[in-house]
N, C-alpha and C positions, 0 to 999 in steps of 0.2 A: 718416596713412592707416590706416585698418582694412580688415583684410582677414580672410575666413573662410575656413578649412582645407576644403579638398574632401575628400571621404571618398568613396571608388570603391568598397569590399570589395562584392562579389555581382555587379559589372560585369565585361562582357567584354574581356581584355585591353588591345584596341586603345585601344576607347572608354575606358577607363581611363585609359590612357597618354597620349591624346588631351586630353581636360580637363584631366589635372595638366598638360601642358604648355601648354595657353591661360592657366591661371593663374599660372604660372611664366610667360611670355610678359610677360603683364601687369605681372605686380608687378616683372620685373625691366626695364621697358622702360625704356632710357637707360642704364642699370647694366652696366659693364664692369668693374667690379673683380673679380679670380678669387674670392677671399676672400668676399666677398658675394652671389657669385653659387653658389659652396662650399655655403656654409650654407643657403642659400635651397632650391636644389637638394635638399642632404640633407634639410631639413625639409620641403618637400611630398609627398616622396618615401616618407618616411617614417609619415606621418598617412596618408597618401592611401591609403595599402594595410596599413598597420598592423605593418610591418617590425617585428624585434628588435631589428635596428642597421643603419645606414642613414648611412655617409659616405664621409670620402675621406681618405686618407695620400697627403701631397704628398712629391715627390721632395726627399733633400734631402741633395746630395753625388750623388754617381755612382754609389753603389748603396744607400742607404738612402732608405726612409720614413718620415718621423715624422707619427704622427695630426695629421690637420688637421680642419675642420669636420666634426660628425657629432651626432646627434641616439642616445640611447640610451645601455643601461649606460657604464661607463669601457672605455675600447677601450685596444690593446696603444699604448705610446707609440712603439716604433721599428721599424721590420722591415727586416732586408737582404735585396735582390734574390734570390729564389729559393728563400727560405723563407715554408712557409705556400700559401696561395691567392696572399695579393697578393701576395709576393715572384715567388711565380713568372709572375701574369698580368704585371707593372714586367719582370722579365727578358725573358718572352717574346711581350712586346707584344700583346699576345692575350687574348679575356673568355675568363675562367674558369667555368665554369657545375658546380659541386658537387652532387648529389644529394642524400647524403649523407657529411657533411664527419669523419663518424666511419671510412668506408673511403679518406677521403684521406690520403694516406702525409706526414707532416710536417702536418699541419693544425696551428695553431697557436688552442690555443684562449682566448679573450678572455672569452668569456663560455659557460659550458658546456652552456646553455639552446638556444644556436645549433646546428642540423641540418643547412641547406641553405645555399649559400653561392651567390651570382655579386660576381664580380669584373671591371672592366671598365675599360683602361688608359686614362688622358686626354691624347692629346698637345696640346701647343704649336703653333703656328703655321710653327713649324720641324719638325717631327715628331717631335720628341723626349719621353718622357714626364716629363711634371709631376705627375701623379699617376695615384691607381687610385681611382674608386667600388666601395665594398666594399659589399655587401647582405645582411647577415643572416635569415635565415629559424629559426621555430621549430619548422618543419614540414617532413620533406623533400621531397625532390621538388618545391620550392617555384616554381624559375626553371627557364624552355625559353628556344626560339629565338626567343620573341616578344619575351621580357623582354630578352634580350641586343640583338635588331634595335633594339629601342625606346632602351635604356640607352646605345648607339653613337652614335644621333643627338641624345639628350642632354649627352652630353659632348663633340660634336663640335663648341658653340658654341664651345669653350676651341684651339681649330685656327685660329680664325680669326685674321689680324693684327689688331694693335691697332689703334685707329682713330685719325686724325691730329686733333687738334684746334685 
């Protein structure tokens, strides 16, 4: 299967968000693996609007993250709950939306080109979190309320139970 990257930059949010999810729809249709769907995710996501860094640290123990699928520089390999953006959006279950990630208090920085930050927790089908999408921006001011509404209902396929086959 060939497939071509959508590229949104100069398009209105919505409509943005809208097509990378028809094509994320597509390509992953039948696809339930998290892992595949991780990557899949960070990589449309990523092209489609021209992110700095664009993935996800999956839970792993009761308060750590370690980088899981993600598109861009090398990302932090571990982070405990409550430090940083993700740490704190994994504790407190909550998107993070950063402005400017130079007046966040603990910001942890990965790659030092990153200005604007949203963070946005993934639960499980039991509500527990498995991971965070992390979204890098080189620009601040990068992420609103549209990108966190939009990023919420992307990662809410990962809530759903597994399916019986």
């Amino acid at each position: 299967m060939s497939e071509t990257q959508l590229v949104v930059s100069g398009i209105a949010k919505p409509d943005a968000y809208r097509s990378l999810k028809e094509q994320f729809d597509a390509v992953c249709e039948g696809i339930d693996d998290p892992i595949a769907l991780m990557s899949t995710m960070a990589c449309i996501l990523h092209y489609g609007f021209g992110h700095l860094w664009t993935g996800f640290y999956r839970r792993s123990g009761p308060t750590k993250l370690v980088v899981g699928p993600y598109q861009g520089t090398l990302g932090c390999m571990e982070i405990e709950f409550g430090r940083g953006v993700c740490g704190t959006a994994a504790a407190n279950k909550k998107t993070v939306i950063v402005p400017d990630v130079r007046l966040f208090p603990g910001h942890i920085a990965c790659d030092a080109r990153s200005l604007s930050e949203i963070v946005v927790p993934v639960f499980d089908h039991h509500g527990d979190v498995m991971a965070v999408l992390d979204i890098d921006s080189d620009a601040t001011d990068t992420f609103d309320d549209e990108d966190k509404r939009q990023l919420e209902q992307w990662v809410a396929r990962f809530a759903q139970p597994p399916k019986r086959g």
